[in-house]
C-alpha positions as CSV (number, residue, x, y, z in Angstrom):
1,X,32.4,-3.8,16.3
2,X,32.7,0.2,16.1
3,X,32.4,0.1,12.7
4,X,32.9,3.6,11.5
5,X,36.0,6.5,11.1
6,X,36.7,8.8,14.0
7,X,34.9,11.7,14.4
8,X,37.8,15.1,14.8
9,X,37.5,14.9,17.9
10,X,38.6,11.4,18.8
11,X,41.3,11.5,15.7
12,X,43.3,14.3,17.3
13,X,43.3,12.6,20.7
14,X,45.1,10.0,19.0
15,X,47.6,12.3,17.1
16,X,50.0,14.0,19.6
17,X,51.8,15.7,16.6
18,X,51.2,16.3,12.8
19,X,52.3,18.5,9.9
20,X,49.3,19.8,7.9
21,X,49.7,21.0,4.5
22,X,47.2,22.0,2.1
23,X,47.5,24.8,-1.0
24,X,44.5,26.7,-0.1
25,X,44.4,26.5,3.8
26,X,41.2,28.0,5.4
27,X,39.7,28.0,9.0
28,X,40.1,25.2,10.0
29,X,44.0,25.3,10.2
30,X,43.9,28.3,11.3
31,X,42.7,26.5,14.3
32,X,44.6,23.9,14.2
33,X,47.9,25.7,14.1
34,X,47.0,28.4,16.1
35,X,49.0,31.7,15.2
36,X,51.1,32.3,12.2
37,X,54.2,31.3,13.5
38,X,52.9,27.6,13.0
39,X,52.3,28.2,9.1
40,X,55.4,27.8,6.8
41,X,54.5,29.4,3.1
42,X,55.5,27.3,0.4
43,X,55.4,29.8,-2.7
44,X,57.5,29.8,-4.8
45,X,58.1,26.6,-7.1
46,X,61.6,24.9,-8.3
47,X,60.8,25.2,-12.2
48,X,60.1,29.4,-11.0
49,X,56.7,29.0,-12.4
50,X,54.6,31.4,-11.1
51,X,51.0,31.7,-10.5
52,X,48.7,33.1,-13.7
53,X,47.4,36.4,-14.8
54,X,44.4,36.6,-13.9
55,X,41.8,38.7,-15.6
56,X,37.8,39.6,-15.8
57,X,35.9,39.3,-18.5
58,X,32.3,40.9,-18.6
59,X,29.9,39.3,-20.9
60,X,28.0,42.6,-21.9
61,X,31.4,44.3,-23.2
62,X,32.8,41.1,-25.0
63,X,29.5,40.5,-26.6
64,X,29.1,37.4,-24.9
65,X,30.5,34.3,-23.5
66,X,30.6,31.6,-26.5
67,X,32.3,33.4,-28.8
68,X,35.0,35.4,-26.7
69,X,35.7,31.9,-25.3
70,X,36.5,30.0,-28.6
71,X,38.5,32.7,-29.5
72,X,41.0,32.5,-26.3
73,X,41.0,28.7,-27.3
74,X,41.6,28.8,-31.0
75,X,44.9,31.0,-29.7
76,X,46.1,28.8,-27.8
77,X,45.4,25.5,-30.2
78,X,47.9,27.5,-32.5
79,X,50.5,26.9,-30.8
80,X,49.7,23.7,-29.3
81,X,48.5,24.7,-25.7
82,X,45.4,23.3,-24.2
83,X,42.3,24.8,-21.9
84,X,40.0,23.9,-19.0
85,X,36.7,25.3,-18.8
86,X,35.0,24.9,-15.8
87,X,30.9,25.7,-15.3
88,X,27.9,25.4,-13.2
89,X,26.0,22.6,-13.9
90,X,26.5,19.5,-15.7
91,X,23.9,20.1,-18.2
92,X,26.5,23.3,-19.4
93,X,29.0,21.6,-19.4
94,X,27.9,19.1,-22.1
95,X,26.6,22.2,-24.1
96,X,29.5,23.7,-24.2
97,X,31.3,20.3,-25.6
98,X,29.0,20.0,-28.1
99,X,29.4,24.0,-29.2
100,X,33.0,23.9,-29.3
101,X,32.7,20.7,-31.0
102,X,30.1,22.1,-33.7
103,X,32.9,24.6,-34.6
104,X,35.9,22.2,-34.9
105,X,37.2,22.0,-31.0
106,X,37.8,18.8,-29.8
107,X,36.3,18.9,-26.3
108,X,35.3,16.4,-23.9
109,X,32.9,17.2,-20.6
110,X,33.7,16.0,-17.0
111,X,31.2,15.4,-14.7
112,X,30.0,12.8,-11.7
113,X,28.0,11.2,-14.8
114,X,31.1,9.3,-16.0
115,X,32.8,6.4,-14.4
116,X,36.3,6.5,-12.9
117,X,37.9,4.9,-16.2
118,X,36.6,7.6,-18.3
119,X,37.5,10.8,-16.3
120,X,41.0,9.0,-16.5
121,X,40.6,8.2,-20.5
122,X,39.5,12.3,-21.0
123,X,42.6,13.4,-18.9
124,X,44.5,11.3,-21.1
125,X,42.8,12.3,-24.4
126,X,43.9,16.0,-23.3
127,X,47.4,15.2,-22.5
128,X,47.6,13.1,-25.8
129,X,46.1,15.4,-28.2
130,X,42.4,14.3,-28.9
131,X,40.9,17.1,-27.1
132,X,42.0,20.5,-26.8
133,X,39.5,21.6,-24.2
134,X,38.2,19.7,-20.9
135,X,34.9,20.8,-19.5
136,X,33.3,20.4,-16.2
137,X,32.1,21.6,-12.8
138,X,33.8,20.3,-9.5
139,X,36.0,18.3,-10.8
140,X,38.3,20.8,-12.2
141,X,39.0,22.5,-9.4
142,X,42.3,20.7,-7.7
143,X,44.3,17.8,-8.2
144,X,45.5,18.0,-12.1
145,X,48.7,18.4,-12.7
146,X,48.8,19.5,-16.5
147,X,51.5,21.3,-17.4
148,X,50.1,21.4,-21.1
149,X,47.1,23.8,-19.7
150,X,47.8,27.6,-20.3
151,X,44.3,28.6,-20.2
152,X,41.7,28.2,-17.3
153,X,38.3,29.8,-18.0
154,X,35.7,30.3,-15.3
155,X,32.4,31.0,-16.4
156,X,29.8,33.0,-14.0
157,X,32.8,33.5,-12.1
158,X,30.7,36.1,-10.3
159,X,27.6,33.9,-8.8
160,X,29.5,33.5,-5.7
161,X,28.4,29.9,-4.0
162,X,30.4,26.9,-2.8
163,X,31.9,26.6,-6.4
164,X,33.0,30.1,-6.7
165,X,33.8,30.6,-2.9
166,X,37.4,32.2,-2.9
167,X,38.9,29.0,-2.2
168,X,37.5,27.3,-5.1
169,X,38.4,29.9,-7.2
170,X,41.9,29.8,-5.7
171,X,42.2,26.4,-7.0
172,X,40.5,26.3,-9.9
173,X,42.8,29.5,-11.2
174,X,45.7,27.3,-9.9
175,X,45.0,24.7,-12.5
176,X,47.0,27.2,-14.9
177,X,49.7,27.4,-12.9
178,X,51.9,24.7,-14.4
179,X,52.6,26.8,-17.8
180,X,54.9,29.8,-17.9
181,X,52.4,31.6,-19.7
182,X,49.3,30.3,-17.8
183,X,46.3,32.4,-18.2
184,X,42.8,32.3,-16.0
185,X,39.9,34.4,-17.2
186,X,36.8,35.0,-15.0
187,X,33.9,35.8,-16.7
188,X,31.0,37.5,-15.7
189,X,27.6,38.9,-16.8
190,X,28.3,42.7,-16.3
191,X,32.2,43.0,-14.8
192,X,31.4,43.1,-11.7
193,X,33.3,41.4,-9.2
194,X,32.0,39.7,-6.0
195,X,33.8,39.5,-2.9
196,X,35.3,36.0,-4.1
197,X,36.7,36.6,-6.7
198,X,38.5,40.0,-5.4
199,X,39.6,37.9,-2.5
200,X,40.9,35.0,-5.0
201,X,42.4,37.4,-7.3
202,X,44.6,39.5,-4.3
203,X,45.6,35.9,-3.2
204,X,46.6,35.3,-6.8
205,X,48.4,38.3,-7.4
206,X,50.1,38.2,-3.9
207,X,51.6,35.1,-4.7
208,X,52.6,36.1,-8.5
209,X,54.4,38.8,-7.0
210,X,56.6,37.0,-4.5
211,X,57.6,34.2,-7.0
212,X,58.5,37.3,-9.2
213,X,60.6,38.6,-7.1
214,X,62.3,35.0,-6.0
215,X,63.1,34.7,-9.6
216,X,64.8,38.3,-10.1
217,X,66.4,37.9,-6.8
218,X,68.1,34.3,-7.3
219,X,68.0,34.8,-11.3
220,X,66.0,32.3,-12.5
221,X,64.0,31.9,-15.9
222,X,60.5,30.3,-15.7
223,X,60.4,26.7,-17.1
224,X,57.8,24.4,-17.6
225,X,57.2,20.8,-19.0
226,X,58.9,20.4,-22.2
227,X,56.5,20.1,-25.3
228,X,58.5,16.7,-26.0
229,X,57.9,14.9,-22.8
230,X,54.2,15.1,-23.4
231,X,54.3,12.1,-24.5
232,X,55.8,10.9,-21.3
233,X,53.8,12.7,-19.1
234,X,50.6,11.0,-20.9
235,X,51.8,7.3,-20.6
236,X,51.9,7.6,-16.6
237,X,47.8,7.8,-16.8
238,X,48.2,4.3,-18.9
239,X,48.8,1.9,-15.7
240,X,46.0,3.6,-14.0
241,X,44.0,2.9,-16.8
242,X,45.1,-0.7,-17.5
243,X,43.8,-1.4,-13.9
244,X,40.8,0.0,-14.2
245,X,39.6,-1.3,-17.8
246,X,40.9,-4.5,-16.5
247,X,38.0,-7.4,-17.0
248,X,37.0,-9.2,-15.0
249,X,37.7,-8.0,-11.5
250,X,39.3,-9.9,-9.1
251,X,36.0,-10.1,-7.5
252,X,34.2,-11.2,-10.4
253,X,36.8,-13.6,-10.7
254,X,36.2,-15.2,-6.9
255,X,32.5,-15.5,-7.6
256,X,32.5,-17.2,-10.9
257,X,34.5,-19.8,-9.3
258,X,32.5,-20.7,-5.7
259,X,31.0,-24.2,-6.2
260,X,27.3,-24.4,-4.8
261,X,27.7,-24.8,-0.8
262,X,30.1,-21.5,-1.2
263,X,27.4,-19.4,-3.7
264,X,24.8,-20.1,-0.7
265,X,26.4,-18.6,2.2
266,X,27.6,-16.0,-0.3
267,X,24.5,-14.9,-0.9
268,X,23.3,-15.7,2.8
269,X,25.5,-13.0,3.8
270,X,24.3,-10.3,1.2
271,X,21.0,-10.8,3.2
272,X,22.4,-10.2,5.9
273,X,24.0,-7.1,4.5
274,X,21.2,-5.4,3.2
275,X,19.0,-5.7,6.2
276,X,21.8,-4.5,8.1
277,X,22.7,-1.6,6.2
278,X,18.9,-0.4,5.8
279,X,18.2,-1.0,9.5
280,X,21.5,1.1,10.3
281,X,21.0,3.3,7.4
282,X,24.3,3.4,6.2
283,X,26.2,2.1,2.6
284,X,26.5,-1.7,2.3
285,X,30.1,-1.4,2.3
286,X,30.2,0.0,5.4
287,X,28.5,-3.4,6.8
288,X,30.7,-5.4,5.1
289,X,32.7,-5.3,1.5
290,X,31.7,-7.5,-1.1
291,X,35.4,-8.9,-1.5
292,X,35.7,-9.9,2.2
293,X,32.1,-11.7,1.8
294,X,33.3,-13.6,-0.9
295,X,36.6,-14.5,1.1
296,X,34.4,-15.4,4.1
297,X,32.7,-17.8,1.8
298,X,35.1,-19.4,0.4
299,X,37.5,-20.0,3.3
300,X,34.7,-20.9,5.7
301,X,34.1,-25.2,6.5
302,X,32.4,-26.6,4.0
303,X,29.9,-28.9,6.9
């Protein structure tokens, strides 16, 4: 048994035709597609929404990070609007927590440290009103949809590297781009601004432009999420979360029940498993799951 995915290679011999889409597309569909007659621009958005003003903050001039920062929050807490913060390294982004906390700012880190079920629970503490401020590294840069978020700050926005390569920064910036008045600020140490972040913010600013101009033309007034659907828009994290705080697991359930003759070629096959997944070098899971073993066990004869 070929036990592993499909390198690209043998995928696209397998797929005759496909429609790629992606929000920050890079080389590789370039490729793909070939020239730009394949690529279809989707910019413009039904709610008229367009991308955020983006602007660069130098340390030096502001008088430093920290404090320039909570002041860009505490404007936004006013009126009820909330911020992501995204950083370096893990270790600043729980400093940063606990200074905003120190100073009355309910804030909550986000990091590869926490489980699945607690990323989900300080998503949902945003949304809901516990925090005012999510902080992290990576895992702020795509995939929330947060219409309460006006403000997206990037700190060190100028030490260009995989997390402020000009697609990151694309994305991260587009975390503001569900509020009408969505903000992203790139901070640096001295102002000056590295080929990145020029190339993310004429991206930026290109697309601002032409959903401007959609709106004038066709005469339509930017509107986002309504401040009373919040609640709404918070409850759809709650079946997520039901799942995953759900206890025991299925799994856990199938083990507690297996009667002796079942627990021994149960744990039979986790030998198995671990010498097969150090002699391959590769995860156990990818030998075999521990929900199939546990099926294997108990549907196999018991002689």
């Amino acid at each position: 048994l070929d036990n592993r995915p499909l390198t690209g290679a043998e995928f696209w011999a397998r797929v005759p035709q496909a429609v790629l889409i992606s929000a920050t597309p890079g080389a590789e569909v370039e490729r793909l597609c070939g020239m730009s007659p394949s690529v279809t621009e989707l910019i413009v958005r039904p709610t008229g929404v367009p991308d955020p003003q983006v602007r660069v903050i130098s340390a030096e001039e502001v008088g430093g990070v920290e404090d320039h920062l909570l002041a860009q929050i505490e404007s936004r807490r006013a009126v009820g609007e909330k911020t992501l913060v995204t950083v370096l390294t893990k270790r600043s982004a729980e400093e940063l927590a606990r200074f905003l906390d120190a100073r009355g700012v309910p804030a909550a880190w986000l990091h590869s440290d926490l489980k699945p079920v607690e990323r989900l629970e300080a998503i949902d503490g945003l949304r809901n009103g516990q925090y005012d401020v999510l902080i992290g590294c990576n895992m702020l840069r795509e995939g929330l949809d947060l219409p309460e978020v006006s403000l997206v700050a990037i700190i060190d926005a100028d030490k260009q590297g995989f997390l402020r390569s000009e697609t990151s920064l694309i994305q991260t910036i587009g975390r503001a781009a569900r509020h009408v008045d969505g903000t992203a600020l790139l901070y640096t140490q001295s102002g000056v601004i590295s080929d990145a972040m020029r190339a993310a913010i004429d991206e930026t600013e290109r697309r601002r432009t032409r959903q401007q101009q959609h709106n004038e033309a066709h005469g339509l007034t930017p509107r986002g999420a309504l401040s009373s659907s919040k609640g709404k828009a918070a409850s759809r994290l709650n079946p997520v979360l039901a799942l995953l705080q759900q206890k025991p697991s299925a799994s856990d359930t199938l083990r507690s029940t297996l009667d002796a003759p079942q627990r021994r070629r149960y744990e039979a096959m986790c030998a198995w498993r671990e010498e097969q997944a150090v002699a391959n070098g590769v995860p156990r899971f990818r030998v075999m799951t521990d929900a199939m073993m546990l099926r294997v066990a108990v549907a196999a004869p018991s002689s």
